[in-house]
C-alpha positions as CSV (number, residue, x, y, z in Angstrom):
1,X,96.8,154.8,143.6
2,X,95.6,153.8,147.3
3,X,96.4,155.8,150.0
4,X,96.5,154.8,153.7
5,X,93.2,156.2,154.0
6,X,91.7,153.6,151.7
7,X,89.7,151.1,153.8
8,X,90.7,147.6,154.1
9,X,88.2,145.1,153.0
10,X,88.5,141.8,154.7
11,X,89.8,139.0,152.8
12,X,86.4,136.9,152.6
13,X,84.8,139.5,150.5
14,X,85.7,137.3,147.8
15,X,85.2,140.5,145.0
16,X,87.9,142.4,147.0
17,X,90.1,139.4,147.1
18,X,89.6,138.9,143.1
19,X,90.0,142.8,142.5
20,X,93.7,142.3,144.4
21,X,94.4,139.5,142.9
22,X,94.1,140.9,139.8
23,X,96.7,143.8,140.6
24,X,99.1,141.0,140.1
25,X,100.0,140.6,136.2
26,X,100.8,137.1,134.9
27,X,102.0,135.0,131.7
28,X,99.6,133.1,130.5
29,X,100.2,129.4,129.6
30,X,98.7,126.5,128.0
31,X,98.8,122.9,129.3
32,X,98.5,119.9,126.7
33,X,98.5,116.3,125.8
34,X,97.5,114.2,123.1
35,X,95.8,110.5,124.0
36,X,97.8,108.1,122.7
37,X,97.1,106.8,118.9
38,X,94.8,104.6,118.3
39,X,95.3,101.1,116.3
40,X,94.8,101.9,113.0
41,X,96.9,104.8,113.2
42,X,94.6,107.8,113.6
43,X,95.9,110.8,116.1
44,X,95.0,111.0,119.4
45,X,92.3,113.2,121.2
46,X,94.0,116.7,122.3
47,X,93.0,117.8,125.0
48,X,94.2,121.3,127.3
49,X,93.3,124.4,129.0
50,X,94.6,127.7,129.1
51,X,96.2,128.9,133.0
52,X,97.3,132.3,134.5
53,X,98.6,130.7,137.4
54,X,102.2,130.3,136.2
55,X,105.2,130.3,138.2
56,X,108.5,129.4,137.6
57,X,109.9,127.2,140.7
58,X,113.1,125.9,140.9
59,X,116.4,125.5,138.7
60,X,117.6,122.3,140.3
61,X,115.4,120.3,140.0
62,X,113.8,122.6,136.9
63,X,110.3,122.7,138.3
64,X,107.5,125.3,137.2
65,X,103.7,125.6,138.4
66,X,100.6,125.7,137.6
67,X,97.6,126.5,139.9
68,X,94.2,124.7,138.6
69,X,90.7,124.9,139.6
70,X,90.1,121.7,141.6
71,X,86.4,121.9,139.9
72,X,88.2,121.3,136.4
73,X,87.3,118.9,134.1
74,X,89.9,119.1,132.0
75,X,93.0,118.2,134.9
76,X,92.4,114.9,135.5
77,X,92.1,114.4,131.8
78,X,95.7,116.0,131.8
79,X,97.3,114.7,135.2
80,X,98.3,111.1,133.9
81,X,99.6,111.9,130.7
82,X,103.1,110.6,130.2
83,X,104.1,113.5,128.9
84,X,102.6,117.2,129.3
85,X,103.1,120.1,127.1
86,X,102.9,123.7,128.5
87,X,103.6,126.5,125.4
88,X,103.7,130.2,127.4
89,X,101.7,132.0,124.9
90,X,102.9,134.8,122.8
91,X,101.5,138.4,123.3
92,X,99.3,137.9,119.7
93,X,97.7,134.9,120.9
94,X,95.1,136.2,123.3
95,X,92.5,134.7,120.9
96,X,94.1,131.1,121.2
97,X,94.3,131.4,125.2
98,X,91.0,132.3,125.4
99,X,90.0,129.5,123.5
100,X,91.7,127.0,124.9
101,X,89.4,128.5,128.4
102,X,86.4,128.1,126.6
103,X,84.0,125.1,125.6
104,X,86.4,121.5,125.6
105,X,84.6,120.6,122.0
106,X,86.4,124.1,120.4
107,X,89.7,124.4,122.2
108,X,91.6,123.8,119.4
109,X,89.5,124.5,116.2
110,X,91.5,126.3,113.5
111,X,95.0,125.4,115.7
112,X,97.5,123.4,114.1
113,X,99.1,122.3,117.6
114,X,102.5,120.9,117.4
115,X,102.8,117.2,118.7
116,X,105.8,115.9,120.5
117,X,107.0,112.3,120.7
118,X,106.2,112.4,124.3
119,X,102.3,113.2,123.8
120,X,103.3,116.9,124.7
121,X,101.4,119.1,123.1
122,X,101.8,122.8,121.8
123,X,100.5,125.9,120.6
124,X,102.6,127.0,118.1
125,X,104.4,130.2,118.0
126,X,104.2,130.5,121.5
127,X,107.3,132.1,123.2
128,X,108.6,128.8,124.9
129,X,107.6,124.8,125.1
130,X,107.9,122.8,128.2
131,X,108.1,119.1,127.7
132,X,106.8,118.7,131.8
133,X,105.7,115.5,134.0
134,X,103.7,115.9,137.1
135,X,105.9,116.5,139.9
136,X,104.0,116.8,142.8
137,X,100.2,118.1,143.3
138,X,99.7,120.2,146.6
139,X,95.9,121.2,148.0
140,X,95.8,124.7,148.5
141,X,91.8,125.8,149.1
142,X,89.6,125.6,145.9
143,X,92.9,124.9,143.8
144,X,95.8,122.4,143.6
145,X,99.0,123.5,142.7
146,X,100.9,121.3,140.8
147,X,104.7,121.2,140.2
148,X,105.9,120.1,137.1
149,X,109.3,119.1,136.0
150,X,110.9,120.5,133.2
151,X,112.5,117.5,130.8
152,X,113.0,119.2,127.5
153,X,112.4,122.9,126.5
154,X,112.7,125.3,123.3
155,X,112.3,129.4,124.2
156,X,112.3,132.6,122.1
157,X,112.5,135.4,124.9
158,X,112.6,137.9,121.9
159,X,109.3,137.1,121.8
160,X,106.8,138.9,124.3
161,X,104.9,137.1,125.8
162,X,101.3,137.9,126.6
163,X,100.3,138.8,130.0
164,X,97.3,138.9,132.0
165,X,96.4,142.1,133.9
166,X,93.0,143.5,135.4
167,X,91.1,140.8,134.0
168,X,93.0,141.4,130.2
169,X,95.1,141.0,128.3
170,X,98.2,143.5,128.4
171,X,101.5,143.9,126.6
172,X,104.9,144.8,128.6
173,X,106.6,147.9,127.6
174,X,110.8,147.7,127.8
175,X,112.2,150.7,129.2
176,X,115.8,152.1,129.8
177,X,117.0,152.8,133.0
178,X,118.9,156.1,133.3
179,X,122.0,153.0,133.6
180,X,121.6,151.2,130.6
């Protein structure tokens, strides 16, 4: 618990500035597309990445974002895709989000991802699926955010979701309130 004698560290300490952010706990989402088919009738390349940077924006229009490195490789594979899946992964599937963060060539060995008309792509299981299109990408420092419109959706919220916290994974407890 900090006190008000704690110090303050300034803000360009960038480990202080990580350690604060990572106060802040999360849901933990996974963006994806398929390429489109090829002429003799095999799939498409899937490509995605897991993000912690998940908001949910606006009702009207539906809009949600996504905050991505602007060193990725993987979002301008993703930003032109027709269609964008984002699946907002289930508490169990810490092993799948971590994957789809790791090496591009293993993202999705041993997944059987679901694959949407669209080109959307999901994890399956997950607690929701966002069919999304890009929206609108905003610079902000060594990320862009990007806005994405919702177009079709699914959700479970009896699922947990899984939730970043401290640099883990974390589950959320439900508790009563001395009112309900």
């Amino acid at each position: 618990m900090i006190d008000g004698s704690t110090p303050l560290d300034p803000a360009g300490d960038a480990r202080a500035l990580k350690r604060a952010y990572s106060c802040f706990p999360s849901g933990v989402v996974a963006v994806c597309r398929s390429t489109p088919t090829v002429g003799d009738g095999s799939g498409g390349e899937l490509i995605g990445m897991s993000a912690s940077a998940f908001s949910t924006v606006s009702l009207d229009p539906p809009l949600v974002s996504v905050s991505v490195r602007r060193e990725s490789a993987t979002w301008p594979l993703l930003r032109d895709a027709q269609a964008l899946g984002v699946s907002v992964f289930a508490a169990h599937q810490g092993q799948v989000c971590r994957q789809l963060a790791g090496p591009p060539a293993e993202r999705f060995s041993g997944v059987e991802p679901l694959v949407h008309d669209s080109g959307a792509v999901f994890v399956p299981d997950a607690a929701a699926h966002l069919v999304c299109t890009v929206f609108e990408e905003v610079p902000a420092g060594d990320h862009t955010i990007v806005l994405l419109r919702i177009d079709a959706l699914r959700s479970d919220p009896g699922v947990d979701p899984l939730v970043f916290h401290a640099s883990t994974f974390r589950a959320l407890e439900a508790r009563r309130t001395a009112d309900g």
